[in-house]
Jmol script that loads the backbone (N, CA, C; Angstrom):
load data "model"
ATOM      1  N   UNK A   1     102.446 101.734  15.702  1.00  0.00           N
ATOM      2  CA  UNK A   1     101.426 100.736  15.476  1.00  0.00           C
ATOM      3  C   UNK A   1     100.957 100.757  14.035  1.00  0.00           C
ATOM      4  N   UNK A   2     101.823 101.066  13.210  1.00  0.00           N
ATOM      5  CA  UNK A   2     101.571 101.464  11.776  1.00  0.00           C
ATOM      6  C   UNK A   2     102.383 100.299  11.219  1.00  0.00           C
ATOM      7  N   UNK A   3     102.593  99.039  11.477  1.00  0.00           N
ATOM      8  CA  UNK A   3     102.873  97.871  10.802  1.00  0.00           C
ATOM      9  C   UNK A   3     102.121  97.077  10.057  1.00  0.00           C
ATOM     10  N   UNK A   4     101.765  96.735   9.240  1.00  0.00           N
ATOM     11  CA  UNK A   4     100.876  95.666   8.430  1.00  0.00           C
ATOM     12  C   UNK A   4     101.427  94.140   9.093  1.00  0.00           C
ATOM     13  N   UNK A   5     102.574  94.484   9.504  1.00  0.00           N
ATOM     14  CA  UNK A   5     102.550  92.708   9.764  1.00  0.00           C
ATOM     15  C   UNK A   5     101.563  92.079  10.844  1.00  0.00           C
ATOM     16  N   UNK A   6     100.788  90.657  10.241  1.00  0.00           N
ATOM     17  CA  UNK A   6     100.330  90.049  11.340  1.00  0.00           C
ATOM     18  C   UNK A   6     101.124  90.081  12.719  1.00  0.00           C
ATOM     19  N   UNK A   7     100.023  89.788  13.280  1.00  0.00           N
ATOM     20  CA  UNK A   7     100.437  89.725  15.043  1.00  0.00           C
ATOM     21  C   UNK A   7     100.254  88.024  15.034  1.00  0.00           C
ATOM     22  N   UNK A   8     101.491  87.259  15.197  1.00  0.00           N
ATOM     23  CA  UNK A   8     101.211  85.763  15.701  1.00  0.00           C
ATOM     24  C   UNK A   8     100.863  85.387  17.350  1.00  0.00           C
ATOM     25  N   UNK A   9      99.688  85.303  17.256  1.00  0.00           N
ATOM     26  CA  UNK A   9      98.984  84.641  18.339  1.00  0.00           C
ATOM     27  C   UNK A   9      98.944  83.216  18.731  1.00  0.00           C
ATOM     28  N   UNK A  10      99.946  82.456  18.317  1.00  0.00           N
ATOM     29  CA  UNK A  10      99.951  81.263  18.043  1.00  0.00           C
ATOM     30  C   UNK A  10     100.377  81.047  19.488  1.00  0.00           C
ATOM     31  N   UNK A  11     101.628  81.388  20.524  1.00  0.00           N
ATOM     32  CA  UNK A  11     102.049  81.636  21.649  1.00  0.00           C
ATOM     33  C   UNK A  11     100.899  80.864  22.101  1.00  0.00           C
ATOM     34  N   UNK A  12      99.458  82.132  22.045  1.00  0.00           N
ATOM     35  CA  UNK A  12      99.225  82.241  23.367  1.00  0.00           C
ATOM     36  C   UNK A  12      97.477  80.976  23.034  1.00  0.00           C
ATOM     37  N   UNK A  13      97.959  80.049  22.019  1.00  0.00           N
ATOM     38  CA  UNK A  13      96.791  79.070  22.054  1.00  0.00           C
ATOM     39  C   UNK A  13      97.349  77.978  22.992  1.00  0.00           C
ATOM     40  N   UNK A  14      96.455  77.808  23.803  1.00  0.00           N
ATOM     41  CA  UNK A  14      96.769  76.778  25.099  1.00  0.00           C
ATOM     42  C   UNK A  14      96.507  75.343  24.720  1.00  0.00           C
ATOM     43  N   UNK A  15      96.148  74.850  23.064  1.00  0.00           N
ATOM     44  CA  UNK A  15      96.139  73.695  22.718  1.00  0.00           C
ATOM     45  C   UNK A  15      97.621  73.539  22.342  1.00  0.00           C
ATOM     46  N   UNK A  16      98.257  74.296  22.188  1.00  0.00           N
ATOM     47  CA  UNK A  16      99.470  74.236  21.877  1.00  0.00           C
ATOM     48  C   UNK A  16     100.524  72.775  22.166  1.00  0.00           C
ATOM     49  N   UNK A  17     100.606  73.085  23.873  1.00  0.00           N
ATOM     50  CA  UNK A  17     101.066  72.430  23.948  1.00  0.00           C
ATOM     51  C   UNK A  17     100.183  71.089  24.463  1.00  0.00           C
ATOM     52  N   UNK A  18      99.725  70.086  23.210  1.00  0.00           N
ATOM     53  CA  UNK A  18      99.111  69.024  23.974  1.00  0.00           C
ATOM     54  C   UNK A  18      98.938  68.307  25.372  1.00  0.00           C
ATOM     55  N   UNK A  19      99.811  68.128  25.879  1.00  0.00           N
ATOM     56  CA  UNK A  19      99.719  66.840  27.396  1.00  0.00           C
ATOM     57  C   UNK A  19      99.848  68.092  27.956  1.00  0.00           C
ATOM     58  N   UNK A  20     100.194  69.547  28.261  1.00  0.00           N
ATOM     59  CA  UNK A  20      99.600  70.525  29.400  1.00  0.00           C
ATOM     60  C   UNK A  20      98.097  70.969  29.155  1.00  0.00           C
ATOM     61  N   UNK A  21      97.500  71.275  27.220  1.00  0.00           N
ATOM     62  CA  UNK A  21      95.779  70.625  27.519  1.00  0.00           C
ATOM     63  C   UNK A  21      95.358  69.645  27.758  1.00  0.00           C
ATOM     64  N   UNK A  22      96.030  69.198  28.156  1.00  0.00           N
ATOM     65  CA  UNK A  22      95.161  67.475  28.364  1.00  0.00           C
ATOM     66  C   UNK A  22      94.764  67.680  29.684  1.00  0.00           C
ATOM     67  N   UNK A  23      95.963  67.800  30.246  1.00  0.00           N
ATOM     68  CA  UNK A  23      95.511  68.037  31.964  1.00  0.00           C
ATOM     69  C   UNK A  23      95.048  69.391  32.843  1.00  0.00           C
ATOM     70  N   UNK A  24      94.962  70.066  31.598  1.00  0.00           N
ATOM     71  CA  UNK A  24      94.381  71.327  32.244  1.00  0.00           C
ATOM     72  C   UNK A  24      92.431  70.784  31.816  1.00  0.00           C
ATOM     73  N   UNK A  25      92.160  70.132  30.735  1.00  0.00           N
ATOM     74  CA  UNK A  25      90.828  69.600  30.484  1.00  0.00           C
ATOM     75  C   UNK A  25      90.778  68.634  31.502  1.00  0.00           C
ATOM     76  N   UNK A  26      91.333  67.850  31.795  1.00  0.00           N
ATOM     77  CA  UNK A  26      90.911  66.717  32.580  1.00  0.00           C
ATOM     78  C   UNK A  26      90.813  67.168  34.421  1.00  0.00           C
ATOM     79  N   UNK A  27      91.590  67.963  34.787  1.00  0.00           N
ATOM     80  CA  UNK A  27      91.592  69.140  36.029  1.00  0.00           C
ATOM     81  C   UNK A  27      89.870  69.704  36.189  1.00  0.00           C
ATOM     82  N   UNK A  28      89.302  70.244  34.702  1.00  0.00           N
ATOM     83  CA  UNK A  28      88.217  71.049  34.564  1.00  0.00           C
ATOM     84  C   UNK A  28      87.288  70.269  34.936  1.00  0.00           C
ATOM     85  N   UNK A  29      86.838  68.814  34.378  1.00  0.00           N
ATOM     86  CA  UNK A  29      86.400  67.755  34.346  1.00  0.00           C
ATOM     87  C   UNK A  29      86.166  67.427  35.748  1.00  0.00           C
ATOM     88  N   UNK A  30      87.127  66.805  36.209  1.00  0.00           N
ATOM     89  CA  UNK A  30      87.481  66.709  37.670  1.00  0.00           C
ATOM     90  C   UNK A  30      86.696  67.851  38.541  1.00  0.00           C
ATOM     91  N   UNK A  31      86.711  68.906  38.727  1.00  0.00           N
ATOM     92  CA  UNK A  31      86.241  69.952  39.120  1.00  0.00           C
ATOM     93  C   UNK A  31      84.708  70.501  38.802  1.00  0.00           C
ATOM     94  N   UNK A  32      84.349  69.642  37.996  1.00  0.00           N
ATOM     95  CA  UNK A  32      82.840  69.578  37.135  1.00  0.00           C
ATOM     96  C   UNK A  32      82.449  68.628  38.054  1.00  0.00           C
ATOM     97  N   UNK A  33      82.603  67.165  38.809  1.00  0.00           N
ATOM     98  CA  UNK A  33      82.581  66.370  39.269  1.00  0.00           C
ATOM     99  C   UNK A  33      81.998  66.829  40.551  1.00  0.00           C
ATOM    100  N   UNK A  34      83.347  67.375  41.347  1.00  0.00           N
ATOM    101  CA  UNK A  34      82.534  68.099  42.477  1.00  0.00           C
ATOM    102  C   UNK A  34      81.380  68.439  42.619  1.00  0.00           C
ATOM    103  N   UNK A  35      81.368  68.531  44.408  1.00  0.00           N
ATOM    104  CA  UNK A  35      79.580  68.857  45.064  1.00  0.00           C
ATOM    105  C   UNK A  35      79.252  70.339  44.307  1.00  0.00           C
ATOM    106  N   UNK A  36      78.450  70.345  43.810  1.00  0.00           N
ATOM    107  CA  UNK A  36      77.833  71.877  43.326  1.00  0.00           C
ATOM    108  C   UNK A  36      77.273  72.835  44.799  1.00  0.00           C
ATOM    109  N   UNK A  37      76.975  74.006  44.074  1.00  0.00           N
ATOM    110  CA  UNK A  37      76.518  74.846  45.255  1.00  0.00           C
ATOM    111  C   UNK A  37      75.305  74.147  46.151  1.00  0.00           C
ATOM    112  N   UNK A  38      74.293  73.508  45.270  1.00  0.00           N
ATOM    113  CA  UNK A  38      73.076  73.297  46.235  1.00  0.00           C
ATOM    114  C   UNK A  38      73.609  72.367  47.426  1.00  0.00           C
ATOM    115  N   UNK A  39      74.442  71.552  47.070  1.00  0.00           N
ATOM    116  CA  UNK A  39      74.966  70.432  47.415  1.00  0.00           C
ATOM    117  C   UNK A  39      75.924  71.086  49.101  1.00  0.00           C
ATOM    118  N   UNK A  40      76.682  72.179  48.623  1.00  0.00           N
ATOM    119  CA  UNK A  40      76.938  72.806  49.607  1.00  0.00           C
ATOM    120  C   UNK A  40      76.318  74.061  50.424  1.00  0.00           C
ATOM    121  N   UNK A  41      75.093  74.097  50.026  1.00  0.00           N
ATOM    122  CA  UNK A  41      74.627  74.760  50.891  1.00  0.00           C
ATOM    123  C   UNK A  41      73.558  73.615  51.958  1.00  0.00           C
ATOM    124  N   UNK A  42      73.246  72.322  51.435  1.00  0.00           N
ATOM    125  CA  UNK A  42      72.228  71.773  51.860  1.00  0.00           C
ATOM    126  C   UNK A  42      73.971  71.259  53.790  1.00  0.00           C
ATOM    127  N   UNK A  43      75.049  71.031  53.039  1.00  0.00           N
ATOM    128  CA  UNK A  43      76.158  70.658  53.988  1.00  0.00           C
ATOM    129  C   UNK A  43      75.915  71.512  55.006  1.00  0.00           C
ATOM    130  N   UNK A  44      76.076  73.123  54.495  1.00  0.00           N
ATOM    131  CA  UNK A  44      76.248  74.027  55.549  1.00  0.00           C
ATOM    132  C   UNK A  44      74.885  74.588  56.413  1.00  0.00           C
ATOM    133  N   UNK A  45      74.043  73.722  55.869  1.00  0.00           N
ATOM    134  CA  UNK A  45      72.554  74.167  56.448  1.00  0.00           C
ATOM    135  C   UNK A  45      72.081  73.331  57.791  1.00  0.00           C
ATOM    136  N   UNK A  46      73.067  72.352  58.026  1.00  0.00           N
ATOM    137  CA  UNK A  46      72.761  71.377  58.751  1.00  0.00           C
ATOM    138  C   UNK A  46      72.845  71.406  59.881  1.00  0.00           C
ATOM    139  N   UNK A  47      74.318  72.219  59.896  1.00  0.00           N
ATOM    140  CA  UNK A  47      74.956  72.561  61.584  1.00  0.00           C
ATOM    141  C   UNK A  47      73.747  73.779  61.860  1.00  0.00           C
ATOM    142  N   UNK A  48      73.946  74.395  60.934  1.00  0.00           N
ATOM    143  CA  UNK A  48      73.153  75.701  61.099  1.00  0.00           C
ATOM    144  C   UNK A  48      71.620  75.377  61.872  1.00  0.00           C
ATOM    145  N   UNK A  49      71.107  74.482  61.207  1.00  0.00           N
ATOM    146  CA  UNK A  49      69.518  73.746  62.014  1.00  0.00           C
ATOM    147  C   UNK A  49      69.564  73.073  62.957  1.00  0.00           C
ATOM    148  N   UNK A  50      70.652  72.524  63.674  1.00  0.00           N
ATOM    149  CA  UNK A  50      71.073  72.218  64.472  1.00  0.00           C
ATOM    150  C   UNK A  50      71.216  72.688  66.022  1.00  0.00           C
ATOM    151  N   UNK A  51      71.799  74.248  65.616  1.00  0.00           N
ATOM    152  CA  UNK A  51      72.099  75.406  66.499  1.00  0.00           C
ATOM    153  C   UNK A  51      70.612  76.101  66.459  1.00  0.00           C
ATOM    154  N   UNK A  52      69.455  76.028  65.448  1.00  0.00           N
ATOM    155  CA  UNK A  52      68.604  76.684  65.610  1.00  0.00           C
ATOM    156  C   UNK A  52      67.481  75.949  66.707  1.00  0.00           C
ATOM    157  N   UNK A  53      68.116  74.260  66.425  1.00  0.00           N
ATOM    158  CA  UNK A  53      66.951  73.534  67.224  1.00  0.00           C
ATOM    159  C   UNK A  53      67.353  74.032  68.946  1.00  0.00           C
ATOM    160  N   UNK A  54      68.705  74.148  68.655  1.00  0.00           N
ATOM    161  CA  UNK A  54      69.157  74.048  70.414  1.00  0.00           C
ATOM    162  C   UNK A  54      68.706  75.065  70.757  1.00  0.00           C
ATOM    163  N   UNK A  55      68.633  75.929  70.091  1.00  0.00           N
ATOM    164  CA  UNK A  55      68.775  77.518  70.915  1.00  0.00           C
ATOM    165  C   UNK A  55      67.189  77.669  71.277  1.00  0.00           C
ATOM    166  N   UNK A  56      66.193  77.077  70.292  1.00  0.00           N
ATOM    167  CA  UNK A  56      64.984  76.887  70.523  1.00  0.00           C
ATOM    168  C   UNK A  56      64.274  76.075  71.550  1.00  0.00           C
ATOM    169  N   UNK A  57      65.047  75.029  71.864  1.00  0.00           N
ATOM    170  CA  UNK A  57      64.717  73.643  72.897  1.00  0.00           C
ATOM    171  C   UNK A  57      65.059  75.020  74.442  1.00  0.00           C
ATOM    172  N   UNK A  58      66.740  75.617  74.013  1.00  0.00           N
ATOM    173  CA  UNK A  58      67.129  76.311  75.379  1.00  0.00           C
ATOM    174  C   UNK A  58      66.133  77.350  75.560  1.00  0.00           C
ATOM    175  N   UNK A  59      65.594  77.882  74.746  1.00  0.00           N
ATOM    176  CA  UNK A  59      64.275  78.813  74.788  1.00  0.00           C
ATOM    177  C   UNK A  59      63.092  78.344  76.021  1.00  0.00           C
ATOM    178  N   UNK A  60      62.494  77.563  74.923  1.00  0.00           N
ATOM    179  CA  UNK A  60      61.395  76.753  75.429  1.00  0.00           C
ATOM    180  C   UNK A  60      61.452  76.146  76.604  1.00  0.00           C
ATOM    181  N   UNK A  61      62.457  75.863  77.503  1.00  0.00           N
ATOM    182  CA  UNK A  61      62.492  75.174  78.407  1.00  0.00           C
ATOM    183  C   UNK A  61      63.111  76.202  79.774  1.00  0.00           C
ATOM    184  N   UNK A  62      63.627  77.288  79.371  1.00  0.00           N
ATOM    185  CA  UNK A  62      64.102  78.487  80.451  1.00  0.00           C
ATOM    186  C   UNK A  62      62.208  78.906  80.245  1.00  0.00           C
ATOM    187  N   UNK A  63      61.426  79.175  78.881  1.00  0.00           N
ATOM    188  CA  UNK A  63      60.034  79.762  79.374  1.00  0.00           C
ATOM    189  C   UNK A  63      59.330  78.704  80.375  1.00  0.00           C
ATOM    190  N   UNK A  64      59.603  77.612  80.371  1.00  0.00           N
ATOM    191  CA  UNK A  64      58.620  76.335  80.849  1.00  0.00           C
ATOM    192  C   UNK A  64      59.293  76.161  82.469  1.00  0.00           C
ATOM    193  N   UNK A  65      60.359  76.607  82.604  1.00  0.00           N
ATOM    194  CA  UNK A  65      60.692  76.773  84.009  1.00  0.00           C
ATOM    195  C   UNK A  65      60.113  78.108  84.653  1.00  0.00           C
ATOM    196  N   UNK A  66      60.157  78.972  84.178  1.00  0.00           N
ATOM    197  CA  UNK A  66      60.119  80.366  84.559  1.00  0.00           C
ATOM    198  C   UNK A  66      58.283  80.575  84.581  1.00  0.00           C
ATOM    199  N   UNK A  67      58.121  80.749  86.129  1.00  0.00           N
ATOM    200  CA  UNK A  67      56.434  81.014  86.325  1.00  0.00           C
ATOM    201  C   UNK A  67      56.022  81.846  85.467  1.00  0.00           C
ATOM    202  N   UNK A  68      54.537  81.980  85.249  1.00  0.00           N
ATOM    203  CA  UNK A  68      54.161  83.032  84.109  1.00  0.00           C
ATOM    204  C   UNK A  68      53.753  84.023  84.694  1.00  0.00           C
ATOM    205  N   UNK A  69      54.133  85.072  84.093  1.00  0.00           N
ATOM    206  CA  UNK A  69      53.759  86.286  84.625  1.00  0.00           C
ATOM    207  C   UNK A  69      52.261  87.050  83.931  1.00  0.00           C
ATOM    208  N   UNK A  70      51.414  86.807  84.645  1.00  0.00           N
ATOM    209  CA  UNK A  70      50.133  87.284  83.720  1.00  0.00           C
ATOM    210  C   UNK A  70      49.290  88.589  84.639  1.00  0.00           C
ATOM    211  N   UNK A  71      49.219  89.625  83.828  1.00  0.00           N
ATOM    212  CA  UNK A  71      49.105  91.126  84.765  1.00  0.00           C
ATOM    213  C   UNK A  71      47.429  90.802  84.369  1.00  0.00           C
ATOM    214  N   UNK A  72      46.838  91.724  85.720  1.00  0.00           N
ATOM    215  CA  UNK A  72      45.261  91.308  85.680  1.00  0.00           C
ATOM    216  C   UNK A  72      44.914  92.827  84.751  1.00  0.00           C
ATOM    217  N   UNK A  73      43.659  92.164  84.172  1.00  0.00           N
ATOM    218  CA  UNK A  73      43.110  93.736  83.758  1.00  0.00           C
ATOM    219  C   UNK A  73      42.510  94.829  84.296  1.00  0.00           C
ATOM    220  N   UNK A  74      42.514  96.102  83.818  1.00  0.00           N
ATOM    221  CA  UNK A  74      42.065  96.974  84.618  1.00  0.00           C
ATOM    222  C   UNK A  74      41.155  97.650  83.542  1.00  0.00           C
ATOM    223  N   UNK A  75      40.613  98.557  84.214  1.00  0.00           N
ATOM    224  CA  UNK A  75      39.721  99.866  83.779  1.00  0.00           C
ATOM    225  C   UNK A  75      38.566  98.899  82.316  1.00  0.00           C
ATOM    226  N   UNK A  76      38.221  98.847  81.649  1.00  0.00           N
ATOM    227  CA  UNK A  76      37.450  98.758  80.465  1.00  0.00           C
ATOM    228  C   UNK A  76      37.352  97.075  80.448  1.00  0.00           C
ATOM    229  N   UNK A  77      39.071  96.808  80.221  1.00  0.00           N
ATOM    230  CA  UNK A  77      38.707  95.692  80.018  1.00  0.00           C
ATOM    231  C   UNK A  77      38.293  94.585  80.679  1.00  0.00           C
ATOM    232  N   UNK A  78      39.024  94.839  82.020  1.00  0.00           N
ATOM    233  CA  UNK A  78      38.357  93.764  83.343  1.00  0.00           C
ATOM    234  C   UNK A  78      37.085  94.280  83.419  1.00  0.00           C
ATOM    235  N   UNK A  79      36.408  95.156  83.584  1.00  0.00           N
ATOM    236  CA  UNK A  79      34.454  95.235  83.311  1.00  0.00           C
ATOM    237  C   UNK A  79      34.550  93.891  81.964  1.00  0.00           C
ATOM    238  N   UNK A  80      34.966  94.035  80.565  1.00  0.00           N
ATOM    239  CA  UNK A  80      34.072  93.273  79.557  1.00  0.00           C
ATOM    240  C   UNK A  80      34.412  92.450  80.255  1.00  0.00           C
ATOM    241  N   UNK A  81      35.727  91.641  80.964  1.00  0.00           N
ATOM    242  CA  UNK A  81      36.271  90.332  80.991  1.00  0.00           C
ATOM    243  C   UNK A  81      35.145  90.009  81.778  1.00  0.00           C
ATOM    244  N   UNK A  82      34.304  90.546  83.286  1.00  0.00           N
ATOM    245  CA  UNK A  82      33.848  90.196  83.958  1.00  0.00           C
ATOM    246  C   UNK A  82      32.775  89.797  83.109  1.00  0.00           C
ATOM    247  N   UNK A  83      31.771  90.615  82.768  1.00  0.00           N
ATOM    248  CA  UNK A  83      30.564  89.964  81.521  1.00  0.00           C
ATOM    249  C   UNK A  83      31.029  89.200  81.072  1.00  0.00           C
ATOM    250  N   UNK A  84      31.721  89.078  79.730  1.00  0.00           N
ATOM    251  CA  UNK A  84      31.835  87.806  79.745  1.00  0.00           C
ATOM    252  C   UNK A  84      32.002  86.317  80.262  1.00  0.00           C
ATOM    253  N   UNK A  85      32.917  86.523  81.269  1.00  0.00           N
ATOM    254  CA  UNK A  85      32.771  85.355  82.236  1.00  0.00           C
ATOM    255  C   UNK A  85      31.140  84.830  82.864  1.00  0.00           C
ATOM    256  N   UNK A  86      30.300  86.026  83.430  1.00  0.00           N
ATOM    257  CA  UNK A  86      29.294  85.686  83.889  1.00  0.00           C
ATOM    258  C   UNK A  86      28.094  85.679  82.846  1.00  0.00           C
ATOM    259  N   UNK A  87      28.633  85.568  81.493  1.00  0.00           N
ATOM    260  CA  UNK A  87      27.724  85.379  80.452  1.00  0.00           C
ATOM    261  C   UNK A  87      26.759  86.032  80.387  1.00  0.00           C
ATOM    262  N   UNK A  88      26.822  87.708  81.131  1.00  0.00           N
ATOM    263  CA  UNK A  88      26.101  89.069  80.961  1.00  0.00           C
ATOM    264  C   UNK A  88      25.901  89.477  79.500  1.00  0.00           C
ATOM    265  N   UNK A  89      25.357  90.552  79.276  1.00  0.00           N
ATOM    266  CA  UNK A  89      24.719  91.183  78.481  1.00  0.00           C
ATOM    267  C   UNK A  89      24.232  92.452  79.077  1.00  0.00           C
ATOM    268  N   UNK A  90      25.082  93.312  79.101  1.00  0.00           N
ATOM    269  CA  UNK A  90      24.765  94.549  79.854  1.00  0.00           C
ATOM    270  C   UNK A  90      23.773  95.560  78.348  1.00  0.00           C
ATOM    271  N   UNK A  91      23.148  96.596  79.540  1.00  0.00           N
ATOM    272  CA  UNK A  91      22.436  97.480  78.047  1.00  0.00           C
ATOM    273  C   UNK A  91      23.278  98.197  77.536  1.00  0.00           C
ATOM    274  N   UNK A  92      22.898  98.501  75.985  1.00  0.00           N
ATOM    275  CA  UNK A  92      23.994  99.468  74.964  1.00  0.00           C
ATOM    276  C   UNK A  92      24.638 100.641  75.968  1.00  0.00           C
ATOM    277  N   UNK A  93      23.563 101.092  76.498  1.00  0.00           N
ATOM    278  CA  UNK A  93      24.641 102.241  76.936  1.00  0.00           C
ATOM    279  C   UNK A  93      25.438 102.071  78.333  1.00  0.00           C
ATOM    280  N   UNK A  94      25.221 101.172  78.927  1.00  0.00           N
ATOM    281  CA  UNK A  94      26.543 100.965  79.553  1.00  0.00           C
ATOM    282  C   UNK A  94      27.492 100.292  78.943  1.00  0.00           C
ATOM    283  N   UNK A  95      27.798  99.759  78.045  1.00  0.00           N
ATOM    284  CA  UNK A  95      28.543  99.504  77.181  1.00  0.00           C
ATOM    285  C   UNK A  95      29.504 100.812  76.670  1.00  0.00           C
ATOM    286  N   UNK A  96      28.484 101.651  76.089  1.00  0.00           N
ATOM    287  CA  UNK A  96      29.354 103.330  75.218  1.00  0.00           C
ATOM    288  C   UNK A  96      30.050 103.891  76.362  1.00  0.00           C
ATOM    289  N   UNK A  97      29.218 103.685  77.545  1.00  0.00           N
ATOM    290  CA  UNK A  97      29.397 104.306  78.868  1.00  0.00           C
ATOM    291  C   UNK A  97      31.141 104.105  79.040  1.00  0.00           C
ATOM    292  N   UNK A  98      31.143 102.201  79.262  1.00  0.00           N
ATOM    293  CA  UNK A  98      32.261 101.714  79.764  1.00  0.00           C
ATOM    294  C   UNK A  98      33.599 101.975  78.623  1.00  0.00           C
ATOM    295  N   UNK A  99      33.262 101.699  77.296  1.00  0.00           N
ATOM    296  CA  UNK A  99      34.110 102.220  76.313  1.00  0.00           C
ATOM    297  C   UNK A  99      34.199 103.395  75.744  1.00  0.00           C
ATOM    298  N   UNK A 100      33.717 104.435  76.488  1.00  0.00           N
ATOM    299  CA  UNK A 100      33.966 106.074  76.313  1.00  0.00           C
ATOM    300  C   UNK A 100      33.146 106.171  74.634  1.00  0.00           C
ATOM    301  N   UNK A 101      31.983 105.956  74.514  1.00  0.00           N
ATOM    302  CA  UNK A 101      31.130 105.838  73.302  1.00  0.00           C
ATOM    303  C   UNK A 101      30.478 107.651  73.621  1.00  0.00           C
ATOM    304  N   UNK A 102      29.360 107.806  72.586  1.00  0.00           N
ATOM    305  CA  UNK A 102      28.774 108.665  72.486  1.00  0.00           C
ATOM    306  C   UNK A 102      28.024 109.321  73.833  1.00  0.00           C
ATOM    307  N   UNK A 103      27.305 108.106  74.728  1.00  0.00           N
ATOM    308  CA  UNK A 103      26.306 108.554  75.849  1.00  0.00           C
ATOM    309  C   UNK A 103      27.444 108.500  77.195  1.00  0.00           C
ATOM    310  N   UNK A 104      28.697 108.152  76.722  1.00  0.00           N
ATOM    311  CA  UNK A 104      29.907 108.079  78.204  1.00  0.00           C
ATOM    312  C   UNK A 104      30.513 109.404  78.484  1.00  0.00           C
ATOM    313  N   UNK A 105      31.284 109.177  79.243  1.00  0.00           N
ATOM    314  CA  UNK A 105      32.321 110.471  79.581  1.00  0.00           C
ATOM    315  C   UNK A 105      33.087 110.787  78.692  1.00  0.00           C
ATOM    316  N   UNK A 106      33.824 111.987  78.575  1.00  0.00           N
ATOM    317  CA  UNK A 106      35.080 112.378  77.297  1.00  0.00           C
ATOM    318  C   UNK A 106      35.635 112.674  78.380  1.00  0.00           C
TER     319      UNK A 106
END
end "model"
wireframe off; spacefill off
backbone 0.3
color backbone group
């Protein structure tokens, strides 16, 4: 590698041969033209929302058939639920009492 002579790079300039740059620019061009990414993601987003509506409609409508299952309360909270319903007001310390407070059981 101890030559002084230039290295001709001339080969490898791709203007070289005119009418194969022509159509390798006009190919690029062409290809510049094309849908861009947003363009294909907004394509592939479509089916996709599609399958999300169904699977959601098939959701919603197996819950809307299917009786509801609602468990009653027990211990603490069916006491508040009951006050509240009968728009009670019990005294503080049955309150600590019922929520294991200071004056209740440990």
């Amino acid at each position: 590698m101890n030559d002084d002579e230039r290295i001709d790079f001339g080969p490898l300039d791709p203007s070289r041969d005119r009418e194969r740059w022509r159509r390798l620019v006009a190919s690029v061009a062409h290809r510049a033209g094309e849908p861009g990414l947003a363009r294909q993601l907004v394509d592939w987003g479509r089916p996709a929302l599609l399958v999300a509506a169904a699977l959601a409609l098939l959701v919603w409508t197996a819950a809307l058939l299917r009786p509801p299952a609602v468990a009653a309360p027990s211990g603490a909270a069916a006491l508040l639920s009951e006050w509240a319903q009968r728009d009670e007001v019990p005294a503080t310390t049955k309150i600590l009492e019922v929520l294991g407070g200071e004056d209740g059981p440990r």
